[in-house]
N, C-alpha and C positions, 0 to 999 in steps of 0.2 A: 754812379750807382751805389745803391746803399748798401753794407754789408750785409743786411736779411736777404737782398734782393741777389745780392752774389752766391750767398751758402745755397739757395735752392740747386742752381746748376752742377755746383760742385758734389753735393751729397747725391743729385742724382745719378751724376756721371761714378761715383764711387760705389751706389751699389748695383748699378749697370755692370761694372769693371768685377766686381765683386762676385753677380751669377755669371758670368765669362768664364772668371779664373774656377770657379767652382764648377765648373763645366769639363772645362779644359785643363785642367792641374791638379784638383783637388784641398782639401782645406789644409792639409799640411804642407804643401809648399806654396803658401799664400803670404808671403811680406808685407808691411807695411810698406817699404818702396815696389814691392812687385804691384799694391794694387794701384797707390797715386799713380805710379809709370802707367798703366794700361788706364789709368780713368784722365791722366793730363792733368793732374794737379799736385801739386805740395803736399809731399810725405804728411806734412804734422797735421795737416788737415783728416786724416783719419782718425785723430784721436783728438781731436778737435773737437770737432764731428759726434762721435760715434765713441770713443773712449778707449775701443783696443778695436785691434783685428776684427775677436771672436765677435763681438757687439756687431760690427757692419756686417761681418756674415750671416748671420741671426736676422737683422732687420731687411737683406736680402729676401732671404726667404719670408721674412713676411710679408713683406712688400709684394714677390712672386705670387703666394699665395692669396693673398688678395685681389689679385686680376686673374686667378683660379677661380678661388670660391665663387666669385663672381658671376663667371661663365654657367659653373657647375648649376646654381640658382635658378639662373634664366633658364637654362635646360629642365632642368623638373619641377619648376613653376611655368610651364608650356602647358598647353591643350593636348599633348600628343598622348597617344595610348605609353603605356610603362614603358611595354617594351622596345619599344621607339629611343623612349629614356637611354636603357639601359644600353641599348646596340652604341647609341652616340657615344655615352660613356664610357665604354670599351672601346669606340675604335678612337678615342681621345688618349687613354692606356697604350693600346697595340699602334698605334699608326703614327703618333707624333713620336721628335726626337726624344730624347729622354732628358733634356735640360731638365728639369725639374725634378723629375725622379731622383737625377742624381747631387742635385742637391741637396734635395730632404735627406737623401742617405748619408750623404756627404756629413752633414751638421747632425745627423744621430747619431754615427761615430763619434763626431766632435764631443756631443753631449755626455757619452756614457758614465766619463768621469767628471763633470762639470755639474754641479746641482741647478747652478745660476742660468745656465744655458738649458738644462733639458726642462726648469720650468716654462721657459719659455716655448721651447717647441712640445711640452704636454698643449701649450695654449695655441696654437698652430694645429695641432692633432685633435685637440677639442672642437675644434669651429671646422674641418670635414666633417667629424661626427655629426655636428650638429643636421651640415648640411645632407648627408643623407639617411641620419633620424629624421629629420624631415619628408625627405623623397622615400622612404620604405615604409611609412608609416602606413598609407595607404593601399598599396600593395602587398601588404604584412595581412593587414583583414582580408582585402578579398581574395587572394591565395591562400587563405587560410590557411599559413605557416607558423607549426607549433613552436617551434623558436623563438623565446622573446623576444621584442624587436632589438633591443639594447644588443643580446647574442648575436642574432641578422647583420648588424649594423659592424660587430667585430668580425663577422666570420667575409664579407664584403671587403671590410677595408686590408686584412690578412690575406685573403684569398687575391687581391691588387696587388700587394705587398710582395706576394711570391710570384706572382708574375713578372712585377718590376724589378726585382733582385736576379730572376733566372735571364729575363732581357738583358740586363746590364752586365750581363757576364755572358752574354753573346747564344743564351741557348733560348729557343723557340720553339724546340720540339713538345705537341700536345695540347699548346695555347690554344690553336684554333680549331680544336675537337675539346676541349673543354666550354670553351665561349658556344660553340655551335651547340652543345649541348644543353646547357642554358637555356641559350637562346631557345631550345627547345621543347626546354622544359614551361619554360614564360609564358611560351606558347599556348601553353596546351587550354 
């Protein structure tokens, strides 16, 4: 087996191990032997690989987020009415574990003091935007909401944002008399 042909399994298995540990531990007690150990492979192979720790966490979540965006697409590139959209997409928020939530969070922390890193997840935060400047664009007209969409499109991804901070700190109370509200509003 050729060494191109061996790096695929190992980088994959690393930033597998990678959304794990960022799951389960958080990005400050993440090793370089804590993640070879959970991915089965040779320490130096992270930096190998990937160049530090922060780099394979970072290309985790873009990775994650790539078979996000993904989904997100298929869904509001469908025939379905909006709010059809919107219900899925919320119970995608409210109803799955918060792997991902809390990774993104996880590596925004990382980022704060990090220039190198939060361009990266600006660019990660750019491509949701994009993808539901896309999905409100349409629904921005014919709701004819005075809100420009750009505003729409921050006040959505904030309005997720405090959701997925108060879930992860284990409070739920109101989510789902706000969503229902919405949802009521969409309606109308």
């Amino acid at each position: 087996m050729t060494k191109t042909a061996l790096r695929a399994p190992a980088e994959e298995a690393l930033l597998d191990a990678a959304e794990r540990l960022l799951v389960d531990v958080g990005h400050a007690r993440i090793t370089t032997r804590r993640l070879a150990e959970e991915a089965g492979v040779n320490h130096g192979l992270v930096h190998y690989y990937f160049g530090s720790n922060d780099a394979l966490l970072v290309r985790a979540l873009e990775r994650f987020t790539e078979r996000l965006i993904e989904r997100q697409r298929e869904l509001y590139e469908s025939d379905r009415p909006f709010v059809e959209k919107w219900r899925a997409a919320m119970d995608f928020l409210v109803s799955e574990d918060l792997a991902y939530e809390k990774v993104w969070l996880e590596l925004q922390a990382l980022a704060w003091n990090r220039p190198d890193l939060r361009d990266r997840l600006a660019r990660v935060n750019g491509e949701w935007r994009a993808v539901l400047t896309d999905a409100f664009a349409e629904p921005h007209r014919e709701l004819g909401i005075e809100l420009p969409l750009e505003a729409l499109v921050s006040l959505v991804m904030t309005f997720n944002l405090g959701i997925i901070v108060e879930r992860l700190g284990g409070i739920e109370r109101g989510h789902a008399e706000l969503l229902a509200w919405v949802d009521a509003w969409l309606s109308k």
